[in-house]
N, C-alpha and C positions, 0 to 999 in steps of 0.2 A: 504494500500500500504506500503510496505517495503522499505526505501529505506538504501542502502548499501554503505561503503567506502563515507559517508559521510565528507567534510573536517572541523574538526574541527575550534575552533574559535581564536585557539594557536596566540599570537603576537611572530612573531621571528622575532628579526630585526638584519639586515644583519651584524652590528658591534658586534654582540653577544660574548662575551669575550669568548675566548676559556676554563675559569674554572667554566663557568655556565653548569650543567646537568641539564636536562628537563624527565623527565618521557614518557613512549611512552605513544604518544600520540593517543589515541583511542577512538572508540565511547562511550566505556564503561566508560571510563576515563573523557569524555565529560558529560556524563548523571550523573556521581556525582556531578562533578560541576556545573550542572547546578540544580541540587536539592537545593544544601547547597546556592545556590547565589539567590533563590526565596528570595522574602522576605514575601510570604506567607506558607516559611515550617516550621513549628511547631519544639519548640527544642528537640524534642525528636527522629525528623525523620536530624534536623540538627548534633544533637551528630553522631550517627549512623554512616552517610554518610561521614563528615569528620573525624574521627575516620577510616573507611576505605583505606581513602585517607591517613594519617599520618601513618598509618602503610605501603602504598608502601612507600612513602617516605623515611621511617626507613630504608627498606628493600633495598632500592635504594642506598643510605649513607652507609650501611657495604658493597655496592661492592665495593665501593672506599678503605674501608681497606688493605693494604698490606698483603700477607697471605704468608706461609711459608711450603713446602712438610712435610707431615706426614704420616706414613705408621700406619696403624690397620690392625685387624686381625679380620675377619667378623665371622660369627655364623658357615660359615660354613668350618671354620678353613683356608680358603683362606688369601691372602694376598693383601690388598687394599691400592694404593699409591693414596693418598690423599695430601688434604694439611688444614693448620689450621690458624685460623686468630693469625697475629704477635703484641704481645702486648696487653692491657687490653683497655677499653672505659670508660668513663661517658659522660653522659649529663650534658648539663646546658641548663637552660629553661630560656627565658630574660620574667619576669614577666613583667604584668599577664597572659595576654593571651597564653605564651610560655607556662606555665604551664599545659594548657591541651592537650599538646604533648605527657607531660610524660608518658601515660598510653600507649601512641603506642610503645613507645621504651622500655616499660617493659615487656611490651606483647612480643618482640624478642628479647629481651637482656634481661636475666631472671638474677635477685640483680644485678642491676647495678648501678652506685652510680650515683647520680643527684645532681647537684649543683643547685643556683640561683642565676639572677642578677636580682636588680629595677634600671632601668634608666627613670632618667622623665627630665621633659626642664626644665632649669634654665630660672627661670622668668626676669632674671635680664639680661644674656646674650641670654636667647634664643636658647641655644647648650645642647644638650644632656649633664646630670651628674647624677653620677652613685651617689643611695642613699643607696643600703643595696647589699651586696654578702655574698655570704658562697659556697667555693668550696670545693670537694674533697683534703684532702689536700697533695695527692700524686699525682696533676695533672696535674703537671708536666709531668708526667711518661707513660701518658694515649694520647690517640687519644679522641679528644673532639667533638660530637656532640652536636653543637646549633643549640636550638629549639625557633624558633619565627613563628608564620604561617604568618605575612606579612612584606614585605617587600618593605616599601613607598620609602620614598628619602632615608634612609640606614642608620641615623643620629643615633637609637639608636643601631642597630647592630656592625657599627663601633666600637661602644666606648663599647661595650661588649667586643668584640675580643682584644681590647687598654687592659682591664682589665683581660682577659685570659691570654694574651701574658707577662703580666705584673707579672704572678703568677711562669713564666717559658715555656710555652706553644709555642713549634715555630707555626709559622703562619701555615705551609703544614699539621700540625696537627691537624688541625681544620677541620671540614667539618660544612658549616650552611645550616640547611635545614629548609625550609619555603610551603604553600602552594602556596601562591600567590605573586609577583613579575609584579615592575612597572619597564620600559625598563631602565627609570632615577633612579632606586635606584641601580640597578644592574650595571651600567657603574660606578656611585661611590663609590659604595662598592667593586668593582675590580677592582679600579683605585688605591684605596689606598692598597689591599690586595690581588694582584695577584697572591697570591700562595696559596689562599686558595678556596676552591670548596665549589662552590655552587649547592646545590639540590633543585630545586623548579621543582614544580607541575605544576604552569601553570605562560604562562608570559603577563599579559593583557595591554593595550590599552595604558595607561601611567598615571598622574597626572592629577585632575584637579587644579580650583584656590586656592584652599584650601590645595593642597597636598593629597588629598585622592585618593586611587586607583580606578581608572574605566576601567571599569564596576564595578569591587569589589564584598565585600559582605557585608559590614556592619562593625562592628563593632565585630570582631570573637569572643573576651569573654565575650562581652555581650552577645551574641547569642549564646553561650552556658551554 
């Protein structure tokens, strides 16, 4: 049996900040994620499928780009008014896991420069602190795609964007894109950064006592 127009398992909760994008939401789109959230699939069918997914994502992040009319001149000596994306990009990936983003965004922004950040908790206060970056160092100048695939309570994403915006970067220049997003990291991370867009993939269930996402997936760079 077939069945059709199935409804997805999408959390969308009614306060949804107007600078959150969400991916259409499809059956197709549903049958990745629910490949990559088994936790009997093998890493090799896990790379695959979310590597699929990070590349809509990508893809999803440069329509947010600003673009500007450009006229070309096709093969067949016609004239085609287009238009062209305004200004240059890099990524930054917030290690570790952010790092295996990169390969999607190089995949459709072909020499794009990629920064890094490591943020880990201060043991002593318990708050996110940044221990290693190295950005573009024109990136200022750039429209910045961060890559993190989850997004719990928002604690280390925050203090990345603190340290973007710190280098020169206004906030509307940011886009962060993630696969997976808990209802509470998304209300605090656009509580404090309303003007900056957020791309995620899917928006699940919420936190449990731990702070970890559920349903989830695990642990994404373990798992891959």
């Amino acid at each position: 049996m077939v069945v059709q127009n199935s409804p997805t398992s999408q959390s969308t909760p009614a306060s949804l900040p107007p600078s959150v994008f969400t991916l259409p939401q499809t059956a197709q789109l549903e049958a990745l994620y629910t490949i990559i959230r088994d936790k009997n699939t093998n890493r090799g069918d896990f790379l695959f499928y979310s590597d699929r997914i990070i590349r809509l994502l990508v893809e999803e992040g440069l329509n947010h780009l600003p673009v500007i009319p450009k006229t070309v001149e096709t093969p067949t000596g016609a004239t085609y008014e287009g238009v062209g994306f305004e200004g240059h990009i890099c990524g930054v990936s917030i290690l570790r896991a952010g790092e295996a983003m990169e390969a999607g965004l190089r995949e459709v922004c072909r020499s794009v420069r990629i920064g890094k950040i490591l943020i880990q908790r201060d043991e002593e206060t318990a708050q996110p602190k940044l221990f290693y970056s190295k950005l573009p160092q024109d990136i200022s100048q750039r429209y910045v795609l961060l890559l993190d695939p989850m997004l719990a309570t928002g604690g280390s994403a925050m203090k990345a964007v603190e340290v973007i915006m710190e280098h020169g970067v206004p906030e509307e220049r940011i886009i962060f894109i993630n696969l997976i997003s808990s209802p509470e990291g998304l209300r605090n991370f656009c509580s404090k950064y309303p003007a900056l867009r957020v791309i995620t993939g899917w928006i699940d269930q919420g936190l449990n006592e731990k702070s970890y996402i559920v349903p989830g997936l695990g642990d994404f760079g373990e798992r891959r």
